[in-house]
C-alpha positions as CSV (number, residue, x, y, z in Angstrom):
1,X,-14.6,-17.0,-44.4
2,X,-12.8,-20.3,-45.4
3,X,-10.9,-19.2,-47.8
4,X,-9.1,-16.3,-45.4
5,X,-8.3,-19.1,-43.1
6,X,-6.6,-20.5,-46.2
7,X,-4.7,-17.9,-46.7
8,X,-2.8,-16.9,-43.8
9,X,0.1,-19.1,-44.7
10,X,3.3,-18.4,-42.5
11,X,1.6,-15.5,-40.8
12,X,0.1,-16.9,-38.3
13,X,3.3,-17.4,-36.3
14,X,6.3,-16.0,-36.6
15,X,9.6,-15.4,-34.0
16,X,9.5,-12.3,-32.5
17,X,12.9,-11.0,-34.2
18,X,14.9,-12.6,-37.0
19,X,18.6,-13.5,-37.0
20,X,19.8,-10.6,-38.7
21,X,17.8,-8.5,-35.9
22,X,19.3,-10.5,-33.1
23,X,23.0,-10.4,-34.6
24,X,22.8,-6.4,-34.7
25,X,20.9,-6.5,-31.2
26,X,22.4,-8.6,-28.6
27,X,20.4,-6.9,-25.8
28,X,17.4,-7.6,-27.5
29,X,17.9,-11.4,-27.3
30,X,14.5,-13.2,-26.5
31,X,15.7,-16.6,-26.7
32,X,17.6,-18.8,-23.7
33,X,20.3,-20.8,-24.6
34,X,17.8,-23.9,-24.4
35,X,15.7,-22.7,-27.4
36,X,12.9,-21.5,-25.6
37,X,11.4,-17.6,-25.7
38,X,11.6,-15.9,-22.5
39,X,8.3,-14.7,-21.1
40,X,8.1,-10.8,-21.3
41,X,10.2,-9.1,-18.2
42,X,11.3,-12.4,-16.9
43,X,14.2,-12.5,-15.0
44,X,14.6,-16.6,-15.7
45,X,14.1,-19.4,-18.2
46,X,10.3,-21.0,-17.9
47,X,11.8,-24.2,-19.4
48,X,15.7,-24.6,-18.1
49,X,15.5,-21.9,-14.8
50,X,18.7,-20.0,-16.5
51,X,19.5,-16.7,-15.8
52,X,18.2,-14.0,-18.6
53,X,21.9,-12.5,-20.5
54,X,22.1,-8.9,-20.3
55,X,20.6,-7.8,-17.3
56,X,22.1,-5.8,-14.6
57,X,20.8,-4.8,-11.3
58,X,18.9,-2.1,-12.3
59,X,16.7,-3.8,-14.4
60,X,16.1,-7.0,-12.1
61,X,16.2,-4.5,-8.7
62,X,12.8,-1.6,-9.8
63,X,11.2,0.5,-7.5
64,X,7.4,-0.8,-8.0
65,X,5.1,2.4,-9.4
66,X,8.3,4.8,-10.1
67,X,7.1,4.7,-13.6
68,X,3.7,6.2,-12.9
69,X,5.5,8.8,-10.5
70,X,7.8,9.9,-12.9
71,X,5.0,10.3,-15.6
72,X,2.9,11.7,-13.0
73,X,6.0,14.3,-12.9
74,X,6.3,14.7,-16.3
75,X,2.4,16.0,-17.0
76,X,2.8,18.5,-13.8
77,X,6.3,19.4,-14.8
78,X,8.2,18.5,-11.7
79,X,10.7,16.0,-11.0
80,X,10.3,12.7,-9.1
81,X,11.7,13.8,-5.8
82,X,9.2,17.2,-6.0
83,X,6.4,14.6,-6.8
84,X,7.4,12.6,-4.1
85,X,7.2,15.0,-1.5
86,X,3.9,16.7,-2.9
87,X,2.4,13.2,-2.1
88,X,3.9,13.2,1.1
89,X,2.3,16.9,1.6
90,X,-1.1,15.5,0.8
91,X,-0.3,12.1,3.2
92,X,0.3,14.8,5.8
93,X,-3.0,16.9,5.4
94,X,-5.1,13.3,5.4
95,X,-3.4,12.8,8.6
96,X,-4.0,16.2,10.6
97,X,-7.5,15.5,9.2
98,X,-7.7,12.1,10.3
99,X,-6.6,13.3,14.0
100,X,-10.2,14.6,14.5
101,X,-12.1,11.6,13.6
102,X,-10.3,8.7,15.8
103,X,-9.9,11.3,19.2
104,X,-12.5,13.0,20.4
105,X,-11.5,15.8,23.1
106,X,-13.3,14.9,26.6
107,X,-11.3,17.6,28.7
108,X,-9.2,20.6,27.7
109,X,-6.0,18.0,28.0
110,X,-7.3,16.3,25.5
111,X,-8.4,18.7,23.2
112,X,-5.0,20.5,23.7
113,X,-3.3,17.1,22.8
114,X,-5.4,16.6,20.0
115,X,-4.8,20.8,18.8
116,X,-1.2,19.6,18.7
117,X,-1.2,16.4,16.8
118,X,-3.0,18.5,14.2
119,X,-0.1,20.9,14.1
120,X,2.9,18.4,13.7
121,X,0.9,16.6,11.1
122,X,0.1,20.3,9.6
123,X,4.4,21.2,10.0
124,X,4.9,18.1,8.3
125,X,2.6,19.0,5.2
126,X,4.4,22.3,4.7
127,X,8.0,21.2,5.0
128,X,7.5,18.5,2.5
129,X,5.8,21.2,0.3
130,X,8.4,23.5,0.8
131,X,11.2,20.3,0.4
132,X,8.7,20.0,-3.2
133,X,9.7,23.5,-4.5
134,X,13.3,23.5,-3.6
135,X,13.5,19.9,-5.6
136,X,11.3,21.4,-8.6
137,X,13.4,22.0,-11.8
């Protein structure tokens, strides 16, 4: 076991990209202009606080989970927005399910109120279902 110890020689660490891959890839620059590595998706320096080059707002300004939506999309075969509004169709049955288990009817008032509760919650489901078709590809 000693002797594989032994051998690992340079190996063990080496810098993410050499020169030659950071003169052909200027975007893929991991180092700050102190010397230090940024940490993976940082937006700053660890060591100095400077700004990472090369980012725009896009990249610094992410919608948190769009990336499991859109690969949620991409294995039903619909595009974000349908996806989107297919959760919000199944939000919207949860709710008009939901009505029946905080109100309970006590008089035909309430149980007329609750009836229509249901229904908008129930009108809401099937417009963003419908919205979900007309936005499929």
């Amino acid at each position: 076991m000693a002797e594989v110890a032994n051998q690992a020689g340079h190996d063990f660490w080496r810098p993410p990209m050499s020169a030659s891959e950071l003169i052909a890839h200027p975007e893929r620059n991991s180092t700050c202009r102190c010397g230090s590595e940024f940490i993976v998706s940082s937006l700053y320096c660890h060591a100095c606080g400077a700004k990472r080059p090369g980012l725009n707002a896009t990249q610094a300004f992410e919608i948190p989970g769009r990336a499991e939506l859109a690969s949620l999309g991409q294995r039903l075969g619909l595009t974000t927005p349908a996806v989107a509004a297919f959760i919000l169709g199944i939000f919207c049955i949860v709710g008009a399910l939901a009505v029946s288990l905080f109100f309970s009817a006590r008089t035909m008032l309430d149980w007329q109120a609750i009836q229509l509760w249901r229904i908008e919650w129930l009108l809401a489901a099937v417009a963003s279902f419908v919205a979900g078709c007309l936005l499929k590809k």
